[in-house]
C-alpha positions in Angstrom: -144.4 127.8 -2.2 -143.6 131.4 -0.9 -139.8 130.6 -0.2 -138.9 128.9 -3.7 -140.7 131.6 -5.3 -138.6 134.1 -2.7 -135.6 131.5 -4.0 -135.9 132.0 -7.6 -135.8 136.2 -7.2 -133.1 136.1 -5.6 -131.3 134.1 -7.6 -132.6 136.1 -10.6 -131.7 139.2 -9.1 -128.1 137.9 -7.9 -127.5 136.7 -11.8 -128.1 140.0 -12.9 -126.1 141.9 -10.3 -123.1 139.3 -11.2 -123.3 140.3 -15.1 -123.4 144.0 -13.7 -120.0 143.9 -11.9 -119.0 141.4 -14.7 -119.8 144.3 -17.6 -118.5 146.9 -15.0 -115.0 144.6 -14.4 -114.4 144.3 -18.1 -114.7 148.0 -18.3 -112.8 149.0 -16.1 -109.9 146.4 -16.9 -110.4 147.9 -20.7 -109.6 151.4 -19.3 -106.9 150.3 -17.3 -104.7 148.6 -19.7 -105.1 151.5 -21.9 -103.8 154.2 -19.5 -101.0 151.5 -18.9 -100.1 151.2 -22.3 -100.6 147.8 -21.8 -102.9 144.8 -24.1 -106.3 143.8 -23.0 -105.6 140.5 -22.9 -102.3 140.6 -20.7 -104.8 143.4 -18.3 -106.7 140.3 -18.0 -105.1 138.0 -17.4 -103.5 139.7 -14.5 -105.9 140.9 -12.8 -108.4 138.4 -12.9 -105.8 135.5 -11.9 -104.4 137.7 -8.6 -108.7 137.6 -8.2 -109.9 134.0 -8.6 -106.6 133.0 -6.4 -107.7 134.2 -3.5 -110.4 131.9 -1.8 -107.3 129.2 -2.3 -105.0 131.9 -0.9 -107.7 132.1 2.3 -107.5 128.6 2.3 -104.1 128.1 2.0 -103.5 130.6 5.2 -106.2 129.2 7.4 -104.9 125.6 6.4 -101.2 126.3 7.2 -102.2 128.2 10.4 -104.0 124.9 11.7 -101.0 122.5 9.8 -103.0 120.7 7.3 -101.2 121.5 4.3 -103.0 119.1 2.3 -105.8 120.6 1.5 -104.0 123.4 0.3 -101.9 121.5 -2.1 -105.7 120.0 -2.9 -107.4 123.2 -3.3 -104.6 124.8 -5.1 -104.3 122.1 -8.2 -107.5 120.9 -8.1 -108.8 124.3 -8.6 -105.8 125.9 -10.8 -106.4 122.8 -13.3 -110.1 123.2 -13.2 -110.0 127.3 -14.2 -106.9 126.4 -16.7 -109.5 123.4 -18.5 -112.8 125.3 -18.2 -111.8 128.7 -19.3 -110.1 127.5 -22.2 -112.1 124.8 -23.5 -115.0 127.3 -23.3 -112.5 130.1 -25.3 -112.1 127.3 -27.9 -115.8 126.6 -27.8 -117.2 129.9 -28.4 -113.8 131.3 -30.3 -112.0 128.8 -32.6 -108.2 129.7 -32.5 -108.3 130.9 -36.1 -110.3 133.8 -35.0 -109.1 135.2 -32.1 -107.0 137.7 -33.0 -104.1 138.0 -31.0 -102.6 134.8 -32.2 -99.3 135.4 -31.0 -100.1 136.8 -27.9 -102.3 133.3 -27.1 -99.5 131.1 -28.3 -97.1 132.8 -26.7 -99.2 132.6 -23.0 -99.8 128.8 -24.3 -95.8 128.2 -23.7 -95.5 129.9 -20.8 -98.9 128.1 -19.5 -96.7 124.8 -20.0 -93.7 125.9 -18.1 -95.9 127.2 -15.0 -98.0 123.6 -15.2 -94.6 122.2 -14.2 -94.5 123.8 -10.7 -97.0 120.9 -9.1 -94.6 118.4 -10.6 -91.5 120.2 -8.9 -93.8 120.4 -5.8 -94.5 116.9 -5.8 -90.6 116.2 -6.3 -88.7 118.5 -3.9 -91.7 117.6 -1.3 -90.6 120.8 0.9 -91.5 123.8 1.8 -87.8 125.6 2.5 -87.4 129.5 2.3 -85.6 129.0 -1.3 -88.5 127.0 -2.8 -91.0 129.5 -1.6 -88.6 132.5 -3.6 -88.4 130.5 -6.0 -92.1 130.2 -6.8 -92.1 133.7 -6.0 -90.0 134.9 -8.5 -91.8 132.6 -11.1 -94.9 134.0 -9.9 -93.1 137.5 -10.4 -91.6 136.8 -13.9 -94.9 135.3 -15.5 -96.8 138.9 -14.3 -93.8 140.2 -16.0 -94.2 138.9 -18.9 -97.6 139.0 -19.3 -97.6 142.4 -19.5 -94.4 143.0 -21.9 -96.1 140.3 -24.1 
């Protein structure tokens, strides 16, 4: 009884210190992208992708240093199309597209959101992991940051 009840705080208490660093994240990404000169929404989206990709960038090192690239490839998509799904059906849920108001901004991350869910196809296609595929992905990697923040 003692350690589901010693469960339940801490899980209380690790809920609350998660919407702390949450509220104190959203802050601080506010602040930033107005000393940047930058939007909110292209702050975000930035910063918090380079964030949540890094357990599957941990896994992808520790899985190429040991040669099982598969379950990087696994993590990678598996993962990438479970954020992409989640986070926007939830958007649409709780915000209908009528009402969010940077229309064009969304639309415009919608197309390039398309182009970048064609990467896994090319993966599965060239099946190879060369020094010009890896600058390639680079540089899309490179040119979506890019335009994220000009959009």
């Amino acid at each position: 009884m003692a350690i589901a009840l010693t469960q339940v705080v801490l899980l209380i208490a690790s809920l609350a210190s998660l919407a702390l660093a949450a509220n104190a994240a959203v802050g601080a990404i506010s602040r930033f992208s107005s000393i940047v000169g930058i939007s909110e929404v292209s702050a975000g989206l930035v910063i918090v992708s380079v964030a949540t990709s890094l357990p599957e960038l941990t896994v992808a090192a520790f899985s190429a240093t040991t040669g099982n690239i598969a379950i990087t490839l696994g993590d990678a998509f598996g993962s990438n199309v479970t954020d992409v799904t989640l986070v926007a059906g939830i958007l649409l849920l709780l915000s209908p597209l009528h009402r969010i108001e940077a229309k064009s901004t969304v639309l415009a991350l919608s197309r390039q959101l398309l182009i970048v869910s064609l990467i896994p196809f090319l993966l599965l296609v060239v099946r190879t992991g060369d020094w010009t595929l890896r600058l390639v992905l680079l540089a899309a990697f490179s040119y979506f940051v890019y335009r994220t923040l000009t959009t």
